[in-house]
Phi, psi and omega in degrees: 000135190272162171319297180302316197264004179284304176331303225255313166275356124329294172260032136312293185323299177333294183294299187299334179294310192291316159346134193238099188274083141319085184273128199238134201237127156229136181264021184280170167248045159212186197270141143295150140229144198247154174264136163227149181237122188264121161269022197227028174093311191294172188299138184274129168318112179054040161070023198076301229190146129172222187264166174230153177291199156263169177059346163270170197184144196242147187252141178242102159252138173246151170300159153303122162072046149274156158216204195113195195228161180223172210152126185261131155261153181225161154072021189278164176206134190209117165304180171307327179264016168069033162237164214156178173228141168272156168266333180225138186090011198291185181171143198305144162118019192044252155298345177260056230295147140253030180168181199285200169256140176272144191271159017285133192221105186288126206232166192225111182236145164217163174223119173317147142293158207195155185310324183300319166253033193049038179064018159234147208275167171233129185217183165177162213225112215229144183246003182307332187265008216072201171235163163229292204231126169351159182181136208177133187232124177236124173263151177270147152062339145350135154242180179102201201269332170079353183300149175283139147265130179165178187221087169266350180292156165245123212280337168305340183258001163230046169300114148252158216345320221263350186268329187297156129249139202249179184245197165289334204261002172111317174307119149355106159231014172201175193219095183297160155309138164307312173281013159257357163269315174280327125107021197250177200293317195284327197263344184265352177066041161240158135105245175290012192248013214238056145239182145266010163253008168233350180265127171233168191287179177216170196301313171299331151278345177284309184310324167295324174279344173274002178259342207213082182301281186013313161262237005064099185242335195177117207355329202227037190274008209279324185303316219221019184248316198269152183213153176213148187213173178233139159049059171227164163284161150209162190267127167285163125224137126283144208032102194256154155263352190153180204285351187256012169301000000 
């Protein structure tokens, strides 16, 4: 084996080591599309968007030291030319997302580790955009803390009222944020509210955090939200049942 080409497959390994395999599972009993979004520029994951059945799943790999969101659509109807509308989660570029979801949207964000941060990863499962759908993260093959993440209660059916958003036929199908409902300072962690020693929960992020501790309830949620693990995979689930889902 020449010297070059020993070189050149060493960092072949390199790169296949450093890979991050995103398995997106869905446990829902209707179809999903899940949207994805890149925040660094890299290349976007399973082309933004598409369908997933129930009971079926797609593996996804991002390079080292990608990042970005993951996110369930519901209620969609899409042509031959992937164009179309969702009722929740929708988001430009039709099936093929070319930007986030729009909210209320339950969201799953990470950022790959890369040499540059010691190989660690950050991820968390955040509801600061609202809920639409359950959503819950297990990492694989990982060393560090690793914790599961996710919001398996289900929060539409303890929405309350000032908060649904409904569908035509009257059913709950997303649950908004306070601060898309209300849209003021206290709930938005902006303006005299915009620390964490001045944004405190409000009755409307406990209720989400007492439903989902795991998650994300509100801008400055971070101590009992954020989880980091190295050189791990991880499991996506929809409509999750828990942490063994």
């Amino acid at each position: 084996m020449s010297l070059l080409f020993h070189l050149l497959f060493l960092l072949f390994l390199g790169n296949v080591a450093s890979a991050t395999v995103f398995s997106l599972e869905n446990h829902c009993s209707y179809t999903v599309w899940p949207g994805t979004l890149s925040g660094n520029g890299a290349g976007i994951l399973g082309n933004g968007g598409f369908a997933l059945q129930p009971g079926s799943s797609v593996h996804l790999t991002a390079p080292s030291g990608w990042s970005g969101r993951f996110w369930a659509r519901t209620g969609c109807t899409f042509d031959d030319s992937g164009a179309g509308k969702c009722a929740t989660g929708d988001c430009a570029g039709g099936l093929k997302c070319t930007g986030g979801g729009v909210p209320p949207v339950t969201l799953v964000e990470f950022t790959i580790g890369s040499s540059g941060n010691g190989n660690k990863d950050f991820y968390d499962v955040s509801l600061v955009d609202g809920y639409n759908v359950g959503m819950g993260v297990r990492a694989t093959g990982g060393t560090g803390d690793c914790k599961y993440a996710g919001c398996v209660a289900d929060l539409n059916g303890a929405c309350p009222a000032e908060l649904q958003v409904r569908d035509g036929g009257g059913a709950v199908v997303a649950c908004k944020s306070a601060c898309a409902a209300f849209n003021t300072a206290e709930f938005c962690c902006t303006g005299e509210h915009g620390s964490p020693e001045t944004c405190s929960p409000t009755h409307y992020s406990e209720i989400f955090k007492s439903a989902c501790p795991t998650a994300y309830s509100y801008a400055y949620d971070d101590a009992s939200s954020t989880f980091t693990c190295s050189q791990s995979d991880y499991v996506i689930t929809f409509c999750s049942m828990g942490s063994s889902s």
